[in-house]
C-alpha positions in Angstrom: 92.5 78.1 109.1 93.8 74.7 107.1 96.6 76.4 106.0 97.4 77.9 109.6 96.9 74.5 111.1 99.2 72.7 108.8 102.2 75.2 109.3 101.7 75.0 113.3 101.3 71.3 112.9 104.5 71.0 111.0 106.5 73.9 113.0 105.5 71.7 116.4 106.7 68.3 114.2 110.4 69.8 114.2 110.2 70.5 117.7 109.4 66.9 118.4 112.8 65.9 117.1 115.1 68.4 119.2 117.1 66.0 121.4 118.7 69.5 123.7 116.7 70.0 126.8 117.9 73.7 127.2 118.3 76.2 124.5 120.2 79.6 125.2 119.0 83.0 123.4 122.0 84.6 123.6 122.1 87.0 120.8 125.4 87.4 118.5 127.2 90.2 118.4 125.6 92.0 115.6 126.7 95.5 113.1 127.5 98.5 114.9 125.7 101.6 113.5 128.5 103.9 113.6 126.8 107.9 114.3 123.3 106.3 114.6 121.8 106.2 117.7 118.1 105.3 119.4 116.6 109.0 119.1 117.9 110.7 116.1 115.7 110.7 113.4 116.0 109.2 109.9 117.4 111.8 107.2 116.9 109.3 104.4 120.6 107.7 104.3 120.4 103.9 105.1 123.5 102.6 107.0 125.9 101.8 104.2 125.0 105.7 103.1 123.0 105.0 100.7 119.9 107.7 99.8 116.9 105.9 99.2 113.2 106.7 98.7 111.8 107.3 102.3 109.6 110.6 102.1 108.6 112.6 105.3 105.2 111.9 106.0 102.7 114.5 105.8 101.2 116.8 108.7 97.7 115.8 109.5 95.0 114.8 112.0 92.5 112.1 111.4 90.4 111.4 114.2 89.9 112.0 117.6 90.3 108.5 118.8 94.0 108.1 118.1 95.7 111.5 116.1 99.2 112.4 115.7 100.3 115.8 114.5 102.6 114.2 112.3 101.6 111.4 110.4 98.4 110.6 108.0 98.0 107.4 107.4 96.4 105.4 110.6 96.2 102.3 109.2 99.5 100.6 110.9 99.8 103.1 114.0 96.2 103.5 114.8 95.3 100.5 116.2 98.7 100.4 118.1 98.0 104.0 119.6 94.1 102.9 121.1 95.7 99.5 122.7 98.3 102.0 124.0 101.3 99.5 122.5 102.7 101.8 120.9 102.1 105.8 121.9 103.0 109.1 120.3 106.6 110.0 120.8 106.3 113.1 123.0 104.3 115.7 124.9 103.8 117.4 121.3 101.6 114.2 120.5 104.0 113.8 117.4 104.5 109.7 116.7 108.5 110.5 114.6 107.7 107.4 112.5 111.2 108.1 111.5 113.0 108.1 114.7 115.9 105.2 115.6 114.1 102.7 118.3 116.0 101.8 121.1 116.5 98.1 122.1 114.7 99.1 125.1 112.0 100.8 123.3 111.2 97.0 121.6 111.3 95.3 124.9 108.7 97.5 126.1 106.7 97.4 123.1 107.0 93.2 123.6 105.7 93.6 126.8 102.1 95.9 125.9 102.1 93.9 123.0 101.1 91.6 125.4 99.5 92.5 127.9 101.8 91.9 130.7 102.0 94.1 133.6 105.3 95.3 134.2 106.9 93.6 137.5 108.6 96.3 140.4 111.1 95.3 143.2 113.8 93.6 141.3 116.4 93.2 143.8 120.0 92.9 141.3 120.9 93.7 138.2 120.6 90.5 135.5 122.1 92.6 133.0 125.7 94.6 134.2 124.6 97.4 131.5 120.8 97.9 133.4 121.4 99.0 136.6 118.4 99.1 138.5 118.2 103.1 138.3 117.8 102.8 134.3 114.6 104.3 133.7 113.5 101.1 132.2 114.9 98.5 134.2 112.1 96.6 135.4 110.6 96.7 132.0 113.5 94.7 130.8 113.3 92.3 133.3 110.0 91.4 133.0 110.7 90.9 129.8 113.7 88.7 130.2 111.7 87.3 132.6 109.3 86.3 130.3 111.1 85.0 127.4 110.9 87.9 125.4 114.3 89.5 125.0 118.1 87.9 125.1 121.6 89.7 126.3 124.7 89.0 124.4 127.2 86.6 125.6 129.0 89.2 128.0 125.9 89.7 130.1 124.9 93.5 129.2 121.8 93.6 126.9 123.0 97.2 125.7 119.1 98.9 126.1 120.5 102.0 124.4 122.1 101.2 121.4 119.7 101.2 118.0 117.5 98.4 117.7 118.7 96.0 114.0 116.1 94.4 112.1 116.8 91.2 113.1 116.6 91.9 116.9 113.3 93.1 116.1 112.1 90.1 114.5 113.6 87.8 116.8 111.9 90.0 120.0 108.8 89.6 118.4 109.0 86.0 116.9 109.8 85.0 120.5 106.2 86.9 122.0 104.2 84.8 119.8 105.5 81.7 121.3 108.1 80.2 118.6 111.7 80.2 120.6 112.1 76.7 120.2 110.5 76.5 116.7 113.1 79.5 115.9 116.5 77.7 117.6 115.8 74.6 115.6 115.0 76.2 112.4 118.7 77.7 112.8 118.7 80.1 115.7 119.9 83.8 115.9 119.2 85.2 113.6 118.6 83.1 110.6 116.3 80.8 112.2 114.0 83.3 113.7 113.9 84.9 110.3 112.6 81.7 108.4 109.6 81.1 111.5 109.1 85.0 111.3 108.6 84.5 107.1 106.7 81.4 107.4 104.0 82.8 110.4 103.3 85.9 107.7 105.1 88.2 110.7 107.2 90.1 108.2 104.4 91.2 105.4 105.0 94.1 104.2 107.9 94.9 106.2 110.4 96.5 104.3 113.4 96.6 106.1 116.9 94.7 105.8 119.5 92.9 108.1 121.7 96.3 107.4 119.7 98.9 109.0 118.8 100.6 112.5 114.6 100.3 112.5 112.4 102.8 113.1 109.4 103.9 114.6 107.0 103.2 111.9 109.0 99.6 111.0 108.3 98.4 114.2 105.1 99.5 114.0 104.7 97.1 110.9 105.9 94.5 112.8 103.6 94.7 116.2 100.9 95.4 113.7 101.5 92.6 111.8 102.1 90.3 115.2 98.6 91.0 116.2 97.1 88.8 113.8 100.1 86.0 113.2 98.9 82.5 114.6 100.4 82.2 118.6 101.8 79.0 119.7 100.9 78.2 123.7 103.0 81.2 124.9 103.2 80.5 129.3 103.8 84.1 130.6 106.1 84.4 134.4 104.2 81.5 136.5 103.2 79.6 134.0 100.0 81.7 132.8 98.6 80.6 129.3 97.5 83.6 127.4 96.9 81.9 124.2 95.7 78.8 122.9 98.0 77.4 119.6 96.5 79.0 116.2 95.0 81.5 118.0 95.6 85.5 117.3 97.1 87.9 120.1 94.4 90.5 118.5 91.8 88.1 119.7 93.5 86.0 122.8 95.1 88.8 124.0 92.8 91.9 123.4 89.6 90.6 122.5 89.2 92.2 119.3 88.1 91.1 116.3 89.1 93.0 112.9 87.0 93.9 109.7 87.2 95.5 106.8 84.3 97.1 104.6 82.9 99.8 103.6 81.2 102.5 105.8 77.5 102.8 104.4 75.6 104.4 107.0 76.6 106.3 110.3 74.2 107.2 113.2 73.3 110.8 111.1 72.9 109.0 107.4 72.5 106.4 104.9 74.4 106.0 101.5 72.0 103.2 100.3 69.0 104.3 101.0 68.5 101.2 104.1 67.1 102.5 107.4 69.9 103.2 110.6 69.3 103.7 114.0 71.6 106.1 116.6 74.3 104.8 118.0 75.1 102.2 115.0 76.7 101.8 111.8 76.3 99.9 108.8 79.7 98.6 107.0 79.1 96.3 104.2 75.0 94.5 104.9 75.9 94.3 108.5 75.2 96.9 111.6 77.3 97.1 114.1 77.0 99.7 117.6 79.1 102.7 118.4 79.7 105.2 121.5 78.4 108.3 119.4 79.4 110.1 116.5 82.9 109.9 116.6 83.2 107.4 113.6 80.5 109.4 111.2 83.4 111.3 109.2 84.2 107.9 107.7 80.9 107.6 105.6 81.9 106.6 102.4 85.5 105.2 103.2 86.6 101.6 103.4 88.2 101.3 106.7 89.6 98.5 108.5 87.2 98.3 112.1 87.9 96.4 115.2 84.7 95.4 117.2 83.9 93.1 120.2 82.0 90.2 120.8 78.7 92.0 121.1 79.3 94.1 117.6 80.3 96.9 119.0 82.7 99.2 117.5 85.9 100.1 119.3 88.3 101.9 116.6 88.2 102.2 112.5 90.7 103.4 110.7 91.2 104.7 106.9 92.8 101.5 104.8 96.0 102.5 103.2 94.0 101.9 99.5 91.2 104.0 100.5 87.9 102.9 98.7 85.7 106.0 98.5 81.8 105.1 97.8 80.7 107.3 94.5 76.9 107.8 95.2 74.6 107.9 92.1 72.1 110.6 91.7 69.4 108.1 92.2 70.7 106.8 95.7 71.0 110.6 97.4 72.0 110.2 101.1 68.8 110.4 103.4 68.9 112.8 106.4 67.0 113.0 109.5 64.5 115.8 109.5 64.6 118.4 113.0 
């Protein structure tokens, strides 16, 4: 918490000293990705055409709660899926972690990120590229309305056209609250790239200035958002949502996150300790659930997001899992019928 205060204190400092009243987000004309468009789906060939080491994920289904029938691992995309931020792709309940995002697919992630309800009855087109009959129109007005997203300097915002790694981070650096930080530190896009680095938005985010993203890198990036420190962020008229430091995981949705190991479930105990229906134990502490819909995870460390009363709302496998090994002196207890 130090550490987060210092960097906010010293982001703010540099703010101080901007003399300009006004600052403009208008984005720079960036790479075209020749034959790449929002839709198609990765085949392993960056844009220069380069192969690199992507793999296609396996086909599996982990858990009621949030499943795809295309990917595994939970960890990033699970969390995103129960706050409904980011959905599966299609009626097939596939996510395509390797499908091209649109620029208009981002702006709506931007606004579920936070919460925002989406605005109707837009009389005029802000943008001469989103006419008012694009199936997302008012989603990218709200969002322009809101700070969140930038056209290019001959007034289209080109909603279509695949989404670059820097648009991305600048979308996203803007939602937790540091445009101003951002245009001092340098602006589009270097300067939203530095704040991005410094706020820890771009952890393990693999992706460089040269390519199209995809579904599961901007996944990475709203999962890592959730938990980077927010700076005052004043939403249409004027509505705080966050106070500075604080988390959109816990301002926004109310959610706190954990990670342990699952030792007992409503059915049985790994350690011998007593545990009651309708609870868990992860690590020494119990924690209440709606059922047994988290009892296959036994065993597993997982990261867990609970509310203010303890209770449960979604756990998820950790990418490293951490299996229990139970010795033969510590068999699992069992309720007798």
């Amino acid at each position: 918490m130090k550490k987060t205060n210092k960097l906010i204190a010293l982001l703010l400092s540099a703010v101080i000293s901007v003399t300009c009243t006004a600052i403009i987000y208008a984005e720079e004309d960036e790479q075209v990705f020749e034959g790449f468009h929002a839709g198609d789906e990765y085949k392993g060939v960056d844009i220069d055409g380069k192969q690199d080491k992507k793999e296609e994920e396996p086909l599996t289904v982990e858990q009621e709660l949030v499943s795809y029938a295309d990917l595994t691992d939970l960890s990033v995309v699970g969390i995103l899926g129960y706050l409904h931020i980011l959905d599966a792709y299609n009626d097939q309940n596939e996510f395509k972690p390797n499908v091209y995002v649109s620029r208009a697919e981002m702006a709506d992630a931007c606004i579920r990120f936070l919460n925002i309800p989406v605005r109707e009855g837009y009389s005029g087109s802000m943008f001469y590229d989103v006419p008012m009959e694009h199936e997302k129109a008012n989603i990218i007005y709200t969002a322009y309305e809101s700070g969140l997203i930038a056209g290019y300097s001959d007034n289209t915002f080109r909603p279509d056209e695949v989404l670059s790694y820097s648009a991305a981070v600048s979308m996203m650096t803007r939602a937790l609250g540091y445009s101003d930080i951002s245009a001092y530190m340098g602006g589009y896009s270097s300067g939203y790239l530095k704040t991005a680095r410094d706020i820890g938005l771009l952890k393990n985010f693999h992706a460089n200035n040269q390519e199209a993203l995809t579904r599961i890198e901007m996944a990475q990036l709203l999962y890592n958002a959730l938990e980077c420190p927010m700076l005052n962020v004043d939403i249409g008229e004027k509505i705080s949502v966050s106070k500075d430091g604080e988390i959109p995981l816990e301002a926004i949705w109310k959610l706190t996150r954990g990670t342990d190991i699952v030792n007992a479930n409503s059915i049985t105990s790994l350690t011998g300790e007593a545990y009651g229906q309708n609870e868990m134990t992860l690590g020494n502490k119990v924690y209440a659930v709606d059922g047994h819909i988290f009892d296959s995870y036994l065993g597993y460390q997982v990261n867990f997001y609970y509310k203010d009363d303890n209770t449960i709302v979604y756990m998820s496998k950790t990418k490293d899992v951490v299996e229990k090994v139970i010795k033969a002196s510590e068999e699992p207890e069992f309720d007798e019928e």
